[in-house]
N, C-alpha and C positions, 0 to 999 in steps of 0.2 A: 172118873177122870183123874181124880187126884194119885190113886193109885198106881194108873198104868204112868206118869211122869216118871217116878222114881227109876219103874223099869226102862222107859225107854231110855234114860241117863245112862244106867247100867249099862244096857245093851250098846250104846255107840262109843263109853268108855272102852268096852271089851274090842269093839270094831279097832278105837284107835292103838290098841297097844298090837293087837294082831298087826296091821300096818307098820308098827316101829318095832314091830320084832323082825321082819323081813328085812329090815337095811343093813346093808353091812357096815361092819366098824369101821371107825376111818379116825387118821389123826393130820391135822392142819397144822404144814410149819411153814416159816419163809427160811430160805434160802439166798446169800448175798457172797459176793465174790467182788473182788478190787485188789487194783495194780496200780503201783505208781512206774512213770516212764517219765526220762528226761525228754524235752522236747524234741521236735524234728526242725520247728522253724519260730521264730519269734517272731512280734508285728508291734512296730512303733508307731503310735498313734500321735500327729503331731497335728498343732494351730496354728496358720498363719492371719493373723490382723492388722489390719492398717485402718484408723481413724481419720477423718477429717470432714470437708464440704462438698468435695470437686469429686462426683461421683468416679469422672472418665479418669479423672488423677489416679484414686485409688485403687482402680481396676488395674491400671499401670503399674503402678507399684506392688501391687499382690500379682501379679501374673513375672515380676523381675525377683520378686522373692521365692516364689512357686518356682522359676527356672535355676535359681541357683542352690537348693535344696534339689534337685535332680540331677545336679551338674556333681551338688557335692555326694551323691548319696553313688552314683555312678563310678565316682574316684574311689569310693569304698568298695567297688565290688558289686555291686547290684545293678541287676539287667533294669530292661525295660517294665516287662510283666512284674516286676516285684515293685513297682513303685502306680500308688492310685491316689487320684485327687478329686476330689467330690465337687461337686457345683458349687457356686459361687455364692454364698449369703449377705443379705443388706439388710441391715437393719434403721432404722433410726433411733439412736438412745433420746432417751429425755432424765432428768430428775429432778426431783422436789424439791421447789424455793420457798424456805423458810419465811423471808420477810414478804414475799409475793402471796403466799400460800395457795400456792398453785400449779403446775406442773409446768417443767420452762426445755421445751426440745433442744439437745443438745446433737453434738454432732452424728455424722454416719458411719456406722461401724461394719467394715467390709471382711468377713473371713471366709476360710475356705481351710475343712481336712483334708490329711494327707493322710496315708498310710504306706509304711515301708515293710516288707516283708524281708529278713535275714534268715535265710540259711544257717543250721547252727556251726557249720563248718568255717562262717565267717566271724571275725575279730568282731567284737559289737561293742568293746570300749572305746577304741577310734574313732567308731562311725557316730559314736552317744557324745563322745566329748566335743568331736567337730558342731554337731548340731548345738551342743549349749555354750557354745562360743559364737556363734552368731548372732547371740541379745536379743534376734526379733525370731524366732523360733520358739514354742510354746509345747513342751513334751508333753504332752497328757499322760501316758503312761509304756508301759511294754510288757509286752502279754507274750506268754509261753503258749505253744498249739503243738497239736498232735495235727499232722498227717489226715487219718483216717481214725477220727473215733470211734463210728458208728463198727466200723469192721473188728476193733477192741471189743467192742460191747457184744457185740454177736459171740465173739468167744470165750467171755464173761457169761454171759446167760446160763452157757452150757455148764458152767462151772458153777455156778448159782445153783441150778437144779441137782447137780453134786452134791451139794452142800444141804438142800433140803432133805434129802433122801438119808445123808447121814445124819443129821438133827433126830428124823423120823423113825432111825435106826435105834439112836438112843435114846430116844422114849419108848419105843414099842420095845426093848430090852426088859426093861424095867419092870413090865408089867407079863414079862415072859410071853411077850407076841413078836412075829417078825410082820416086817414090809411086805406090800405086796403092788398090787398096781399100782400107776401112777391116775389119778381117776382125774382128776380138777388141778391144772394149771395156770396162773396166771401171773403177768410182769408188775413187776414195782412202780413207783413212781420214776418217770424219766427222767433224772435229775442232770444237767448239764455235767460234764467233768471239772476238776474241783483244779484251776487252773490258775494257781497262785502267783498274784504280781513279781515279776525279778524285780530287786534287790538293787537300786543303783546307790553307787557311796561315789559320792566330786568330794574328791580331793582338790589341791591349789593346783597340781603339776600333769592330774590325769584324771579320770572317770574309769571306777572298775563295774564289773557286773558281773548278777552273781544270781544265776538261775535256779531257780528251785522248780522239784517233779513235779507234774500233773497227776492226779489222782482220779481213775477211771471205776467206777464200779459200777452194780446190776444186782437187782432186787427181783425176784421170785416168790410168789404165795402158792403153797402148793399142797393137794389132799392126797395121802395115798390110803389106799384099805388096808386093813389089816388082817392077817392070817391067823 
């Protein structure tokens, strides 16, 4: 018994390289491709709050501040469809009294988001400086978009796989092999587009802005054989 181990070791070692002699060669690269584009439309993200007791009060008063943020965002150019408001939020604040040491409910705090969508064909200094002249208007920020990303990325991809192919060009050079099939492909991680905050500078007499690109790219892992 002791004897035949050795061989049957032998013998399934010879099975497995018989096996990894049949595979063909292959070399694994990724492939990546990215574009920056100024945007198509920008989206102003704005807060409106009103504080106080008198729930029916506050509702009042955010729905005359909600109507004149519509009124002003319209004298800027912007239709109906480019302006969205989100349901209505209530909260009740409280905070912590020190000498009570205890938590002491304070008043009720009623907001509601807006969103404004500009067209990059429209003035977006006017319409940023009207809104922070108003005192009770709350910018959260303004964000740069593409249109159609996903239609970007599609034609990214193809350019990704481009790109593998010649990576796998210059390695297999090297070793005096060329390319050959494309055997195993697969995509990157989906990472959203890299859609950098604009830039707003208040000055005392105006509000500029100052958009920077979106940065779109696509990631490929990819085997091809080798020749």
């Amino acid at each position: 018994m002791r004897r035949l181990l050795p061989l049957l070791m032998m013998m399934g070692l010879a099975g497995l390289l018989v096996g990894c002699a049949g595979e063909p060669d292959t070399v694994t690269v990724s492939g990546k491709a990215e574009r920056e584009l100024m945007p198509d439309y920008y989206e102003i993200s704005l807060l409106l709050v009103e504080r106080g007791e008198d729930e029916a009060a506050l509702s009042e008063a955010l729905e005359e501040r909600l109507a004149n943020v519509i009124s002003l965002a319209r004298e800027h150019g912007l239709e109906e469809d480019d302006i969205r408001a989100w349901e209505l939020e209530l909260h009740q604040e409280t905070h912590w009294d020190r000498d009570e040491q205890r938590r002491v409910t304070g008043e009720m705090r009623l907001s509601r988001q807006v969103r404004l969508q500009v067209d990059v064909e429209q003035e977006m200094g006017p319409l940023l400086g009207a809104l922070i002249t108003t005192g009770w208007t709350q910018i959260q920020g303004v964000r740069s978009r593409l249109a159609d990303p996903e239609a970007l990325r599609n034609d990214l991809l193809g350019e990704a796989v481009a790109n593998a192919r010649s990576r796998a060009s210059a390695l297999a050079a090297g070793d005096g092999r060329q390319v050959g099939t494309l055997l195993q492909l697969q995509e990157g991680d989906r990472s959203r587009p890299m859609m950098a905050r604009a830039e707003l500078m208040q000055a005392p007499e105006a509000v500029s802005f100052m958009p920077e690109p979106i940065t779109v790219s696509a990631e490929v892992q990819a085997v091809f054989r080798l020749d």
